[in-house]
C-alpha positions in Angstrom: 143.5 128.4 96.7 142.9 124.9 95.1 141.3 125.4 91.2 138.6 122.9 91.4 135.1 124.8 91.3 132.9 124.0 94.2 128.8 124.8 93.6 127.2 125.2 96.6 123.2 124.3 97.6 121.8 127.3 99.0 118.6 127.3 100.5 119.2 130.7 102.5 120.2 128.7 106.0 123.0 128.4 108.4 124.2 125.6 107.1 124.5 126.0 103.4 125.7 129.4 104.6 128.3 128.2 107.0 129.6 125.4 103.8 130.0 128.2 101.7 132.0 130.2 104.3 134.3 127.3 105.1 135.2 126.4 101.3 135.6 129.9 99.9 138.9 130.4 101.2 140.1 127.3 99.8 138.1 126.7 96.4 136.1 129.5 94.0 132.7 128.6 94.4 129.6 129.7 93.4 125.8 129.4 94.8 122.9 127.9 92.9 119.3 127.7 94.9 116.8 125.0 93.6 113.1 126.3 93.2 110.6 123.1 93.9 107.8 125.4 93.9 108.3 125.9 98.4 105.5 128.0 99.7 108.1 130.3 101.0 110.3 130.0 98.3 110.2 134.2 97.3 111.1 134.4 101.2 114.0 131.7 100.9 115.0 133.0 97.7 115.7 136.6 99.2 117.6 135.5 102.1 119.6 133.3 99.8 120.4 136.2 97.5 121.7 138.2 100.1 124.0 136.1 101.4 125.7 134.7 98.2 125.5 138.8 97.5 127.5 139.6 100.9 129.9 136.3 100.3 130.5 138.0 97.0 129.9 135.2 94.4 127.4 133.9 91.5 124.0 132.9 92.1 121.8 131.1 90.0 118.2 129.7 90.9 117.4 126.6 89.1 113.8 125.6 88.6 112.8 122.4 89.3 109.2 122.6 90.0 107.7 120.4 87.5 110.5 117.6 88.0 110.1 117.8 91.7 106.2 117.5 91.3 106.3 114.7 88.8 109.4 112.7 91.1 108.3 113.4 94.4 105.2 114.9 95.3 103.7 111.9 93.0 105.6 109.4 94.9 104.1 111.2 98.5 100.5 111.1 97.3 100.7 107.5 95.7 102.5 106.3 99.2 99.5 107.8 101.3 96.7 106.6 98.7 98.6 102.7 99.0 98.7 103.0 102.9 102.1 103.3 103.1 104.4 106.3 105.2 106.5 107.7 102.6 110.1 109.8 102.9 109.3 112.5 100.8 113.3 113.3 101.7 115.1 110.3 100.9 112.8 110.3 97.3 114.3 114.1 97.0 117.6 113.5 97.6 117.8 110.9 95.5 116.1 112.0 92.5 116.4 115.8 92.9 118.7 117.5 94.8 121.4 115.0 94.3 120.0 114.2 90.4 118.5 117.1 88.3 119.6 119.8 90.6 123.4 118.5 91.0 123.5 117.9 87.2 122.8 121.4 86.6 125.0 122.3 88.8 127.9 120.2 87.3 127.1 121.2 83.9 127.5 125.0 84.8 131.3 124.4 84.7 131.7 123.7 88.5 133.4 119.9 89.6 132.0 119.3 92.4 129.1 119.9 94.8 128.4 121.1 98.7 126.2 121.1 100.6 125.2 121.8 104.6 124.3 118.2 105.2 125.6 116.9 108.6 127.4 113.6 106.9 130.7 112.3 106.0 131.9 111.2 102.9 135.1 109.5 102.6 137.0 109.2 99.1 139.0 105.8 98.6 140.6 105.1 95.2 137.6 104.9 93.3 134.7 104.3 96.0 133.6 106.6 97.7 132.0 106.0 101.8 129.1 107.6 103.4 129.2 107.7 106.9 127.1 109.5 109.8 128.2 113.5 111.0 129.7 113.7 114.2 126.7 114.8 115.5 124.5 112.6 116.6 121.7 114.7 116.3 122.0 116.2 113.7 123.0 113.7 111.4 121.6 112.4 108.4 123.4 109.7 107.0 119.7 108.3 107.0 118.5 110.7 103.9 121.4 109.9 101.9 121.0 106.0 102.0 119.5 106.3 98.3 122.7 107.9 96.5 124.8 105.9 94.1 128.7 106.2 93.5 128.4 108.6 90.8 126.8 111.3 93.1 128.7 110.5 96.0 131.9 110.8 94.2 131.3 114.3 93.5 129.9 115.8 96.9 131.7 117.3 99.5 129.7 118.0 103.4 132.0 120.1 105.0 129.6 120.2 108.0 129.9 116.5 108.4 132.8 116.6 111.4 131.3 119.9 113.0 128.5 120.0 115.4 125.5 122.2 114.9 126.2 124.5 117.8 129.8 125.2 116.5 128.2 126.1 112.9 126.0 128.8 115.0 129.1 130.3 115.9 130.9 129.8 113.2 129.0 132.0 111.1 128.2 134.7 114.0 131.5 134.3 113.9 132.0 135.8 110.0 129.2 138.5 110.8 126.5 136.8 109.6 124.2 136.8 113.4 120.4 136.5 112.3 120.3 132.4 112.3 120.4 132.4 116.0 117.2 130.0 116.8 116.3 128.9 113.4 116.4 125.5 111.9 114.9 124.4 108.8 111.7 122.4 108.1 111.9 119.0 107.7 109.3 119.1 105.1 109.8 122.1 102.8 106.5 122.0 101.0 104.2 121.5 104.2 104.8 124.7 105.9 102.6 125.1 108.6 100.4 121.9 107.0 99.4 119.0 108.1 99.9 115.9 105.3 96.1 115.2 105.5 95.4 119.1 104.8 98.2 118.9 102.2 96.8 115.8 100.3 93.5 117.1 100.5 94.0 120.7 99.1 96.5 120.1 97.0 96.7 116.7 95.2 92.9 115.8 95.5 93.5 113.3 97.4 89.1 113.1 98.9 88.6 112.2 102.5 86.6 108.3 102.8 85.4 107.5 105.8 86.3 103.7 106.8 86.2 101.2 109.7 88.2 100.9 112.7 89.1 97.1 113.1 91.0 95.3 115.4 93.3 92.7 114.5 90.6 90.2 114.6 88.4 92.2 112.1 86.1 93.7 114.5 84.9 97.3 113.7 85.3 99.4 116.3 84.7 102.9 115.6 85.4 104.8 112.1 88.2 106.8 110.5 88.4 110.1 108.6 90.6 108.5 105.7 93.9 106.4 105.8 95.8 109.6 105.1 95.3 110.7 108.2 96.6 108.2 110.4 100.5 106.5 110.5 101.4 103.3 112.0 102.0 103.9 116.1 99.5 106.6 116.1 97.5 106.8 119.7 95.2 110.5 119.9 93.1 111.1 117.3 91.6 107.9 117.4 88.0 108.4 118.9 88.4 104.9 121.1 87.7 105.6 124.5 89.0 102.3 126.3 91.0 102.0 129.6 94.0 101.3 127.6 94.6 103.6 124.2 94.7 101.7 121.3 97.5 102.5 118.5 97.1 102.2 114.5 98.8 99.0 113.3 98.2 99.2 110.1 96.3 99.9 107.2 94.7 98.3 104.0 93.4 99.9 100.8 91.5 96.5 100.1 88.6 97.4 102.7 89.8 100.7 103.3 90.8 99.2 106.9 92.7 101.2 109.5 94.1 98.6 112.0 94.6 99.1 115.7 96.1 97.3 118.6 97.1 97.8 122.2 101.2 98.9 123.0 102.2 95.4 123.1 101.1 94.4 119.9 103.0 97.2 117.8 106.3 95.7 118.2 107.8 93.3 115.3 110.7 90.9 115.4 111.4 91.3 111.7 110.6 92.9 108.4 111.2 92.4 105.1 111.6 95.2 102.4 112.5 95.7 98.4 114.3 98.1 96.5 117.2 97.3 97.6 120.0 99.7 97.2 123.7 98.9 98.2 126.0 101.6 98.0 128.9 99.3 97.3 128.1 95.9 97.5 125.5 94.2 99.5 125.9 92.5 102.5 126.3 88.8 102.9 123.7 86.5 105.0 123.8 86.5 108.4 125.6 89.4 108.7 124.9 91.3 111.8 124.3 95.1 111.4 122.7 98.2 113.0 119.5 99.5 111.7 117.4 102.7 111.3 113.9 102.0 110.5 113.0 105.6 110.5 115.0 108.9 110.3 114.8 109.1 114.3 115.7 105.8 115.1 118.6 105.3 117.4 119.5 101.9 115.5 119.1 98.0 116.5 120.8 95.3 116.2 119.7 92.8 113.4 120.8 90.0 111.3 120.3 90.7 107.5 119.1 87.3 105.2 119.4 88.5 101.6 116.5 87.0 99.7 117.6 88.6 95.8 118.4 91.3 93.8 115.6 93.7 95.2 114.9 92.3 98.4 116.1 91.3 101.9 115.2 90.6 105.6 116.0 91.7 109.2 115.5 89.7 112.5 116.1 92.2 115.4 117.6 91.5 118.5 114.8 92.4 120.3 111.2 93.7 118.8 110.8 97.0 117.2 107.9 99.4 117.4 105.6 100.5 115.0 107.5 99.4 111.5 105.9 101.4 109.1 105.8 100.1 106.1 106.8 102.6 102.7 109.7 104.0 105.7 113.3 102.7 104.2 115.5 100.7 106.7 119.2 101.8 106.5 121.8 99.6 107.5 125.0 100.5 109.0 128.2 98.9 109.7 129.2 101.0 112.7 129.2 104.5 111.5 129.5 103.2 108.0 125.8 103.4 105.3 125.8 100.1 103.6 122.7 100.4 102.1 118.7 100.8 102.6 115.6 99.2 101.2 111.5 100.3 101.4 109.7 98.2 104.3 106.9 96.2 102.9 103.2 95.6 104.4 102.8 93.1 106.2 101.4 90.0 104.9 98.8 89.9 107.3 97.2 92.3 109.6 97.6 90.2 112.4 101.3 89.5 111.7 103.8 90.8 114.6 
């Protein structure tokens, strides 16, 4: 057994479970669970105690609720109230489970950290490469586009070259059979929400009814609040035409929800800021494949690099529904080079 102290992310999962499996016959670990104030955290909590209890190690719950308020759910109700789609997970990653939560860890006496993440991470001299999992389904390079060197260099995703149906049995395998079926919520503190409930209950976000334009600033029937609706959005609409109409996009200005038909969703570019390189950035003109949103398959595009913060993309061929406050990650084959927030648009007729 190697000496370097692994702590692992629970959350009371397969895959957290299955890490911890993998690396305890080669490193002494320990778990830690982060508590961001989930509505099933006293369920998750449970589940996570039992298992670190039957893997026979220390556990220690960390709480991060105010943090992960203050960093995250902040940054989800601004997003909304600008008329932008956040990624409450990228936001998370970044500033939580990879920052406060993974300094804890490291300052428990442990040297590095795991978790179940389907992502590889390859260390060369002193950089250190994210690339996607081998499974392309499960993989997501995409959340992790926001994390520097520092926290790269001391992460390890043992699940990154294993697809999710071998974890299943991987871990029925060690005796542990009740995650048969399960996967884990993409948003932990929705839970059976919807983000328009969510905003309304819980961050007082109010409801303000506002017009229904097309793009050339004809009102055509009346929304429920910008909340509500995300760029590409058909039902839900309450425009009865022979052809659905889709949301566009939105402005706080007039309180505006903007619609079009299909053909008028897709872009040829975008621009975006907050640039964030996990090496170096690329070089104009370089030709890359793109994610504009966690489910993306990737596109061709060529990258213009206007300064420090920002850059363009010109696809290949048009992309549908670009929603602004999404980040665009940017791949060199299988490689993350970096990712950036997608602006607004500078006009609502722009395409």
């Amino acid at each position: 057994m190697q000496h370097t102290r692994i702590g692992i992310g629970m959350s009371g999962g397969v895959d957290s479970t299955a890490t911890a499996l993998i690396l305890q016959n080669k490193y002494p670990i320990s778990g830690f669970l982060m508590n961001v104030g989930q509505p099933n955290f006293r369920a998750v909590k449970e589940k996570a105690t039992n298992i670190a209890a039957r893997l026979d190690i220390e556990f220690t719950v960390i709480d991060l609720r105010d943090s992960f308020k203050a960093k995250v759910l902040e940054y989800f109700s601004t997003s909304y109230g600008g008329g932008k789609t956040p990624n409450p997970c990228i936001i998370c990653n970044q500033a939580i489970k990879f920052g406060l939560f993974m300094e804890h860890i490291l300052n428990s006496g442990v040297e590095m950290m795991a978790t179940g993440h389907y992502a590889t991470i390859e260390h060369l001299g002193d950089k250190s490469i994210l690339r996607k999992g081998l499974d392309p389904v499960k993989d997501q390079s995409y959340f992790l586009s926001r994390l520097n060197q520092n926290q790269l260099s001391r992460l390890m995703f043992p699940l990154g070259k294993m697809r999710k149906k071998s974890v299943y049995t991987f871990v029925r395998d060690h005796g542990f059979t009740e995650f048969d079926g399960q996967e884990s919520q993409d948003v932990c503190f929705l839970k059976d929400t919807s983000i328009g409930d969510f905003l309304e209950m819980h961050l007082n976000t109010s409801t303000q009814e506002g017009p229904i334009l097309d793009l050339s600033g004809n009102q055509i029937g009346t929304h429920t609040g910008l909340h509500r609706y995300t760029i590409g959005q058909r039902k839900g609409l309450g425009l009865p035409d022979s052809t659905p109409w889709y949301v566009h996009s939105m402005c706080t200005d007039n309180n505006g929800l903007y619609v079009c038909k299909k053909d008028e969703l897709f872009r040829s570019h975008l621009t975006a800021n907050s640039a964030h390189w996990l090496s170096h950035p690329p070089a104009d003109g370089d030709r890359l494949n793109v994610k504009i949103r966690s489910t993306d398959r990737g596109s061709a595009a060529t990258v213009n690099v206007i300064d420090e913060t920002r850059f363009t993309l010109h696809f290949d061929h048009p992309q549908r529904a670009i929603a602004p406050g999404q980040f665009v990650v940017l791949y060199e084959q299988d490689r993350v080079i970096g990712s950036g927030e997608i602006l607004p648009l500078a006009n609502h007729s722009q395409v």
